[in-house]
C-alpha positions, 0 to 999 in steps of 0.5 A: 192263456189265462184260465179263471172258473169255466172261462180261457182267454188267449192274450197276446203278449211280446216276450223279451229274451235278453242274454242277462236273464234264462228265462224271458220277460215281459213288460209292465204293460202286458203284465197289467194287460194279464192281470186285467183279463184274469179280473175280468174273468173272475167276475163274469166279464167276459165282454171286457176279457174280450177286449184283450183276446179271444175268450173261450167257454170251457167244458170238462170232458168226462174220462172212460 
């Protein structure tokens, strides 16, 4: 999930586990596929957020 402003997308992306590492990883590929879907939010794209996952509108929710 990558959050910008009032608007969530929920990007796909392939973690690679390797016995090198403790955490896993991810290639370069869908690091810029993140970063483009962040950009895109940030200004308002949703259309071309869109086109990596699925984007969501958010609304805060007031605590009683």
């Amino acid at each position: 999930m990558i959050h910008e402003g009032r608007f969530a997308a929920e990007v796909e992306i392939e973690l690679h586990y390797s016995d090198e590492s403790w955490s896993p990883t991810m290639s370069g590929a869908d690091a810029l596929k993140l970063e483009a879907v962040r950009e895109a939010l940030r200004s308002g794209d949703v259309r071309e957020a869109a086109k990596h996952g699925r984007v969501f509108e958010m609304t805060p929710v007031a605590a009683e």
